[in-house]
DRENKEFI-125313 format. One record per atom (N, C-alpha, C, O, CB): x, y, z; residue number from 1. Coordinates in pm, whole numbers, plus 50000, padded with zeros to 5 digits. Atoms other than C-alpha are relative to their C-alpha. Glycine has a CB too. Layout:
<pts>
<pt xx="X" yy="Y" zz="Z" num="NUM"/>
...
</pts>
This chain:
<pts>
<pt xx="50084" yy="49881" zz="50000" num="1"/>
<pt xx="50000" yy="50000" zz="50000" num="1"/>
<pt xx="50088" yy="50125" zz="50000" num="1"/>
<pt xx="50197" yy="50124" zz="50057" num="1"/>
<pt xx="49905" yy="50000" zz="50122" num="1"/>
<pt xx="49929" yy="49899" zz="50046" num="2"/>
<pt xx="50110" yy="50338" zz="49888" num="2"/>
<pt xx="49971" yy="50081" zz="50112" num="2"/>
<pt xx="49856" yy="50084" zz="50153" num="2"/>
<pt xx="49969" yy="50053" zz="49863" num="2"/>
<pt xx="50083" yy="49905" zz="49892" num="3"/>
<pt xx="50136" yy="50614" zz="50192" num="3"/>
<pt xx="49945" yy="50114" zz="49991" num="3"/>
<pt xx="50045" yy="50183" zz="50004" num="3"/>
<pt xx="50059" yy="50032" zz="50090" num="3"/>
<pt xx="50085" yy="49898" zz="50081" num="4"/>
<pt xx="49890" yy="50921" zz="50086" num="4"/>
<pt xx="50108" yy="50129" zz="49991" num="4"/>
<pt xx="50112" yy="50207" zz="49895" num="4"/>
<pt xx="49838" yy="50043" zz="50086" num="4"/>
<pt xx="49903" yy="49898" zz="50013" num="5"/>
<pt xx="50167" yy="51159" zz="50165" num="5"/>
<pt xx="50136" yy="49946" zz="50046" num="5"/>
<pt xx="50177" yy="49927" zz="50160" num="5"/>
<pt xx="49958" yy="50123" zz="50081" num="5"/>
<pt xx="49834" yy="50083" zz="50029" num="6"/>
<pt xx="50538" yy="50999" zz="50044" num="6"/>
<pt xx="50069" yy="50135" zz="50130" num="6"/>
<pt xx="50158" yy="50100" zz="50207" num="6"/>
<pt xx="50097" yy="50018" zz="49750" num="6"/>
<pt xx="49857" yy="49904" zz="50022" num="7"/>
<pt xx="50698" yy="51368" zz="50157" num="7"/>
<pt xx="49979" yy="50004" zz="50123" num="7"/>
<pt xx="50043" yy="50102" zz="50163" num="7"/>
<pt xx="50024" yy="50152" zz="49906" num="7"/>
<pt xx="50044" yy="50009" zz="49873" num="8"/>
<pt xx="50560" yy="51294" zz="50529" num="8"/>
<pt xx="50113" yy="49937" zz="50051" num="8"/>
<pt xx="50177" yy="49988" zz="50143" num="8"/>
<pt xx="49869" yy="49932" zz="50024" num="8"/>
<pt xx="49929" yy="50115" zz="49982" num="9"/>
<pt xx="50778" yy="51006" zz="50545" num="9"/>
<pt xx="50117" yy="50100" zz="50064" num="9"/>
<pt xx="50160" yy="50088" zz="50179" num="9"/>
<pt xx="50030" yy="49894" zz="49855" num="9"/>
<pt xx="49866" yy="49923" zz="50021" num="10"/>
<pt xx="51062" yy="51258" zz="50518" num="10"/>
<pt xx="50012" yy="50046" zz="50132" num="10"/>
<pt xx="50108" yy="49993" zz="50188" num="10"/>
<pt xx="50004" yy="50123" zz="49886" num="10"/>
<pt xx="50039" yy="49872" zz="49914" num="11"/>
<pt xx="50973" yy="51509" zz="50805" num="11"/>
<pt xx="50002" yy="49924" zz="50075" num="11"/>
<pt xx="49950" yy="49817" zz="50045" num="11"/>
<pt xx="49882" yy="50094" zz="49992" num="11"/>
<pt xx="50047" yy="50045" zz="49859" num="12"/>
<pt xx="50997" yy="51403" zz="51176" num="12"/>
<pt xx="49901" yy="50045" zz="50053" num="12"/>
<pt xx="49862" yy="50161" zz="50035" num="12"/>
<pt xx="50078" yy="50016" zz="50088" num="12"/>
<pt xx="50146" yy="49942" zz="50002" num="13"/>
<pt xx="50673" yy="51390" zz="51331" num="13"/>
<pt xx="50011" yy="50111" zz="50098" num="13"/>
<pt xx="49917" yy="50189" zz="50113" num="13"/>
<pt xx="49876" yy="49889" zz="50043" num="13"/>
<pt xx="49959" yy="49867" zz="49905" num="14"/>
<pt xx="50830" yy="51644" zz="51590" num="14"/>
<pt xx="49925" yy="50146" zz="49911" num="14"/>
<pt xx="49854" yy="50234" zz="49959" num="14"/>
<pt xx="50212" yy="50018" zz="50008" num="14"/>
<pt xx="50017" yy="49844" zz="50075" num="15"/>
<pt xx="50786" yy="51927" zz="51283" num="15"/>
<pt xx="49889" yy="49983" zz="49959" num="15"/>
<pt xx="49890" yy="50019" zz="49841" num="15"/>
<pt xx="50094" yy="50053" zz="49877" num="15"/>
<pt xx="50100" yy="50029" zz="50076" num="16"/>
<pt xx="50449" yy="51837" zz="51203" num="16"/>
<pt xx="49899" yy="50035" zz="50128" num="16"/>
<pt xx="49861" yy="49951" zz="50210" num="16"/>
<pt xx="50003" yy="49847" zz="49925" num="16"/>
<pt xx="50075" yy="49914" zz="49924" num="17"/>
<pt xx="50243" yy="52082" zz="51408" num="17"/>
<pt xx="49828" yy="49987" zz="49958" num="17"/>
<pt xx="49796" yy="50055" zz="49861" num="17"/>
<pt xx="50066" yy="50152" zz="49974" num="17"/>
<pt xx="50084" yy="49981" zz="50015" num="18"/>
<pt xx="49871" yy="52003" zz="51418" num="18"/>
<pt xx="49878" yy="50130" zz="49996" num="18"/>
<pt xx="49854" yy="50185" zz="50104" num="18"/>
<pt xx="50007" yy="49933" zz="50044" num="18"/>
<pt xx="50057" yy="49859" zz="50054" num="19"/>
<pt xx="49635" yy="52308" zz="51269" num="19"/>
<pt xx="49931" yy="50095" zz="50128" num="19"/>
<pt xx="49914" yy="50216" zz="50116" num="19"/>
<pt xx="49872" yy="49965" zz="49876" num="19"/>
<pt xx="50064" yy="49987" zz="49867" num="20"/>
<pt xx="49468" yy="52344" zz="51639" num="20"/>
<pt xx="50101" yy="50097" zz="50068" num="20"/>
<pt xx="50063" yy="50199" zz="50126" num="20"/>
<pt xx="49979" yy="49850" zz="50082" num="20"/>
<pt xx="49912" yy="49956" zz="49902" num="21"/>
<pt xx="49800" yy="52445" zz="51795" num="21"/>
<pt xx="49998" yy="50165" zz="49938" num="21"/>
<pt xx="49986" yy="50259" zz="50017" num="21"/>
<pt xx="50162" yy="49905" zz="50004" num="21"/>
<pt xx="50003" yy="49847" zz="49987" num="22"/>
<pt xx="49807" yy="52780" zz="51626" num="22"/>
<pt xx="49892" yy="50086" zz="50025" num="22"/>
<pt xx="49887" yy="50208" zz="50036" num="22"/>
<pt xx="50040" yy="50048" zz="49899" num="22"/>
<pt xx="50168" yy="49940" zz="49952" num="23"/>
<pt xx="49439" yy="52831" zz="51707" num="23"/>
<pt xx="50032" yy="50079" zz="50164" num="23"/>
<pt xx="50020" yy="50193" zz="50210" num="23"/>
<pt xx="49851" yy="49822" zz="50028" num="23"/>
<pt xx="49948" yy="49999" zz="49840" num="24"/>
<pt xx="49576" yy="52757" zz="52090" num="24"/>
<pt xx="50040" yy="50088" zz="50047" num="24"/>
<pt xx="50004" yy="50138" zz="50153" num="24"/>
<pt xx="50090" yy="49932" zz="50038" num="24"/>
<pt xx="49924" yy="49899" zz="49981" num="25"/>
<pt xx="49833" yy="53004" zz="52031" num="25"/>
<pt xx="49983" yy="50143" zz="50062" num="25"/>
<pt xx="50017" yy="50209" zz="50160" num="25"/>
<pt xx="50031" yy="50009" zz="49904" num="25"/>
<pt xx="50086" yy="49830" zz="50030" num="26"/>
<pt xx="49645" yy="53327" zz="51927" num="26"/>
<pt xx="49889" yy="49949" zz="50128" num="26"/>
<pt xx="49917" yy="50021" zz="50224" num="26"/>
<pt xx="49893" yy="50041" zz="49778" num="26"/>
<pt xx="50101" yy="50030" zz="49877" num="27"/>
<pt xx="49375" yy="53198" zz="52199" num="27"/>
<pt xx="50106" yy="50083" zz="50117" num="27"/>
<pt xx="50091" yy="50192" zz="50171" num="27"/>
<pt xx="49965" yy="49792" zz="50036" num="27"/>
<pt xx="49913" yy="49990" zz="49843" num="28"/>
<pt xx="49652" yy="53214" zz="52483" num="28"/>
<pt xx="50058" yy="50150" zz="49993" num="28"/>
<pt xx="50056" yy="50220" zz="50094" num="28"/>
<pt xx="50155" yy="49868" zz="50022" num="28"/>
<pt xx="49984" yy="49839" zz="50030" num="29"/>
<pt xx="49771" yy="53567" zz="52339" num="29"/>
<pt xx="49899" yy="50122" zz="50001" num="29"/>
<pt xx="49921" yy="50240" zz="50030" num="29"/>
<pt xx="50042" yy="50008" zz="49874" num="29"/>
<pt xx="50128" yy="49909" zz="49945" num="30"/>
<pt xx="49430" yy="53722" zz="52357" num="30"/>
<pt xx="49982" yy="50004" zz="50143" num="30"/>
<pt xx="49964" yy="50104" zz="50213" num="30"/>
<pt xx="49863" yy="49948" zz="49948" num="30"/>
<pt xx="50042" yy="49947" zz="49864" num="31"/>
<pt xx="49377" yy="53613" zz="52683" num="31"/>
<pt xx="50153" yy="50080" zz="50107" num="31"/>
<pt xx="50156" yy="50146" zz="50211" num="31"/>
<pt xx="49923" yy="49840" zz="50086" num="31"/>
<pt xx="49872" yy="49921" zz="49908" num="32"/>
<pt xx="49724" yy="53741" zz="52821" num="32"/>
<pt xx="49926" yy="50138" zz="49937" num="32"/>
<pt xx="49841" yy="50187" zz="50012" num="32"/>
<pt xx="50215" yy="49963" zz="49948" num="32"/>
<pt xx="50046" yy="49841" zz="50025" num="33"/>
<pt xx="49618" yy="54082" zz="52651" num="33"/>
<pt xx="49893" yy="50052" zz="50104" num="33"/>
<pt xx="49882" yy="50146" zz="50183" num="33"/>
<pt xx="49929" yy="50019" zz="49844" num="33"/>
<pt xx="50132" yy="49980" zz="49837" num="34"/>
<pt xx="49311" yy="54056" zz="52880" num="34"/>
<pt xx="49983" yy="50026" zz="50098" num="34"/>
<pt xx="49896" yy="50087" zz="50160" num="34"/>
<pt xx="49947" yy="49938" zz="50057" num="34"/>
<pt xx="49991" yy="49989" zz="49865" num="35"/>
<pt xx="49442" yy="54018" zz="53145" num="35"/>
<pt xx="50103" yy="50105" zz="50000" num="35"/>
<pt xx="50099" yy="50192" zz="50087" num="35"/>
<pt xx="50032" yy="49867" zz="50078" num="35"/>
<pt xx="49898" yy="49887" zz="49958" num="36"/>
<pt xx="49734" yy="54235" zz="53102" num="36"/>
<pt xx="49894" yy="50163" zz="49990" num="36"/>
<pt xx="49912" yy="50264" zz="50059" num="36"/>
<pt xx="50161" yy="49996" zz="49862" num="36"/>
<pt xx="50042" yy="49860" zz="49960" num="37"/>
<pt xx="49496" yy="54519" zz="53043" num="37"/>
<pt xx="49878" yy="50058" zz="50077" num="37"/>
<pt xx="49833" yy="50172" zz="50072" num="37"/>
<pt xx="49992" yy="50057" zz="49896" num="37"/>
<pt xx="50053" yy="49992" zz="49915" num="38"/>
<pt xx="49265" yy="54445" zz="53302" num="38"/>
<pt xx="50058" yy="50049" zz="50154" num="38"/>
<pt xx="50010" yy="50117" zz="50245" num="38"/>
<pt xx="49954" yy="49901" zz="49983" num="38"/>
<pt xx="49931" yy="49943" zz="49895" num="39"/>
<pt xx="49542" yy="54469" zz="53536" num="39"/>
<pt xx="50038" yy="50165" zz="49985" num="39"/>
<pt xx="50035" yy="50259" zz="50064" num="39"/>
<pt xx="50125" yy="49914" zz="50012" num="39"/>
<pt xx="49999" yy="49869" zz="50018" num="40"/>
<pt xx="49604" yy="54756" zz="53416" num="40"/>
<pt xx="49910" yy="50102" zz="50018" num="40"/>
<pt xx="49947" yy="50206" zz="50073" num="40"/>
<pt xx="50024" yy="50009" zz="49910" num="40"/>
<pt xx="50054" yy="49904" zz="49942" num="41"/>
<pt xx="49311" yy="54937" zz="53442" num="41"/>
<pt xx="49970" yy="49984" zz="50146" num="41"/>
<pt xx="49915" yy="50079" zz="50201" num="41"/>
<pt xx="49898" yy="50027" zz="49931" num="41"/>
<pt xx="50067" yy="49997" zz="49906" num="42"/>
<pt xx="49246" yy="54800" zz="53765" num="42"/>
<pt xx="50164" yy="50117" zz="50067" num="42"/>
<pt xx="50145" yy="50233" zz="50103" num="42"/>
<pt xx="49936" yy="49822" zz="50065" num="42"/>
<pt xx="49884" yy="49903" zz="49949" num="43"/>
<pt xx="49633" yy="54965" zz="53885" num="43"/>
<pt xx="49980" yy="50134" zz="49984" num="43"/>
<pt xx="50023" yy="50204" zz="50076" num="43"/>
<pt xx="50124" yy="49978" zz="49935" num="43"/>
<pt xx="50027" yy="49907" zz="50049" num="44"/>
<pt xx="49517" yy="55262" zz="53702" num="44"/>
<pt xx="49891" yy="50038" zz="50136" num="44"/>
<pt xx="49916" yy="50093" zz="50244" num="44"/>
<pt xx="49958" yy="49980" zz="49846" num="44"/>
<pt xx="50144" yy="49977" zz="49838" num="45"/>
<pt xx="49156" yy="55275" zz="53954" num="45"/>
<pt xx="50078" yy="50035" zz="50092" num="45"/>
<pt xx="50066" yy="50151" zz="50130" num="45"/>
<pt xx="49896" yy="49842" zz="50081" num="45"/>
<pt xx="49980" yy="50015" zz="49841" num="46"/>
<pt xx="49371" yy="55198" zz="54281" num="46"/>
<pt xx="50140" yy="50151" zz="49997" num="46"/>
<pt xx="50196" yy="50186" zz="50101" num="46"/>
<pt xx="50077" yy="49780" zz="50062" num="46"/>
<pt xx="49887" yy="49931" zz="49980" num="47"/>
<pt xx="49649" yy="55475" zz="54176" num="47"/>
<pt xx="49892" yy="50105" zz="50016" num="47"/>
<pt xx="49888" yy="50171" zz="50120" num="47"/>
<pt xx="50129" yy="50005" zz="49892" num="47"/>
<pt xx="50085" yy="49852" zz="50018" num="48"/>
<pt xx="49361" yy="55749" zz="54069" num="48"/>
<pt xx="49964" yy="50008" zz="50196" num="48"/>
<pt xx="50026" yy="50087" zz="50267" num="48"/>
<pt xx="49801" yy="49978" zz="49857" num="48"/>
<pt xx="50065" yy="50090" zz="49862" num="49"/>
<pt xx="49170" yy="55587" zz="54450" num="49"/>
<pt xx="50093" yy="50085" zz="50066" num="49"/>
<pt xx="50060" yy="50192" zz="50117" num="49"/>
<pt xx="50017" yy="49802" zz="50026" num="49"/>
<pt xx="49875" yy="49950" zz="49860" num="50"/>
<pt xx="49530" yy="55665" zz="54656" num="50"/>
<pt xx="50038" yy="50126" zz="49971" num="50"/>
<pt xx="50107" yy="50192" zz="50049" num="50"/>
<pt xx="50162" yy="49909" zz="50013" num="50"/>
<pt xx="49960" yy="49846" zz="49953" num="51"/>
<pt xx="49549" yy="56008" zz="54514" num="51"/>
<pt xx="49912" yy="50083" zz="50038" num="51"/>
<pt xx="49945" yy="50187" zz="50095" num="51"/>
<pt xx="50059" yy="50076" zz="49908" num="51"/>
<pt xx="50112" yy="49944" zz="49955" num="52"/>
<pt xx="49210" yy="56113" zz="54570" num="52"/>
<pt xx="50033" yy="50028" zz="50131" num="52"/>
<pt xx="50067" yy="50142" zz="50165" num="52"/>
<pt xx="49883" yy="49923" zz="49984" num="52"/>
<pt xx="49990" yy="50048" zz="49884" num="53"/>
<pt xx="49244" yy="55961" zz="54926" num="53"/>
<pt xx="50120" yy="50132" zz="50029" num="53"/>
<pt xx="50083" yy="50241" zz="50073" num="53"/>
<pt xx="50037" yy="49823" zz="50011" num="53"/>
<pt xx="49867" yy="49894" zz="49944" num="54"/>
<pt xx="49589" yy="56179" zz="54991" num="54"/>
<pt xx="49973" yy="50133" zz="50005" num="54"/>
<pt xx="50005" yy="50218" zz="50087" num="54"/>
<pt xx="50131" yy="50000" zz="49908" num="54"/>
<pt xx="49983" yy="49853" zz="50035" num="55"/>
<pt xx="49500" yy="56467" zz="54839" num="55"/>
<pt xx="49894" yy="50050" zz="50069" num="55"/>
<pt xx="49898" yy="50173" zz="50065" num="55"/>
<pt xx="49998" yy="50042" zz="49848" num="55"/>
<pt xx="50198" yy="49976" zz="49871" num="56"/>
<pt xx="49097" yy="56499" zz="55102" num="56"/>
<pt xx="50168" yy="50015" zz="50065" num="56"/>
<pt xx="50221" yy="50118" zz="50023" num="56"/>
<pt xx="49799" yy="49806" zz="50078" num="56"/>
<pt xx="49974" yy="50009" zz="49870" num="57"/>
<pt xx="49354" yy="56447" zz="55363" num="57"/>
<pt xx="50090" yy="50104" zz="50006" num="57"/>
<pt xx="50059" yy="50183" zz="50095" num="57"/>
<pt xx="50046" yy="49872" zz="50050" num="57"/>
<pt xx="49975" yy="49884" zz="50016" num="58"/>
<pt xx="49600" yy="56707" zz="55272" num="58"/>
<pt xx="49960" yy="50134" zz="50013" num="58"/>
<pt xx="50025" yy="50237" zz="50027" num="58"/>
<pt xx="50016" yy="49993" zz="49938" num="58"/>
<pt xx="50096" yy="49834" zz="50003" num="59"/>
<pt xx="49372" yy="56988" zz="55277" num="59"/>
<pt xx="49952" yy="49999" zz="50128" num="59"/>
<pt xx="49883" yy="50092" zz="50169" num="59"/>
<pt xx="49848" yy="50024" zz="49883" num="59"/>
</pts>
């Protein structure tokens, strides 16, 4: 029996990345963005928060 793809043979199956994994990829890169700019606005809130707070008590 003939194997449907000869040039497979060639290639270790190491380099032979199923089509899913770059789905995975871009998945796992959105959600880091997510979170990185959730943290962010939340750091953003608690900095605006601690100068409010300083600046009542100042006066």
């Amino acid at each position: 029996m003939k194997p449907a793809r000869p040039q497979a043979e060639s290639i270790p199956s190491l380099l032979v990345y199923p089509a899913m994994t770059v789905d995975r990829l871009h998945t796992a890169e959105v959600q880091q963005d997510q979170m990185r700019r959730l943290h962010n606005a939340r750091a953003s809130q608690r900095a605006a928060r601690y100068d409010r707070i300083n600046r009542a008590s100042a006066l």
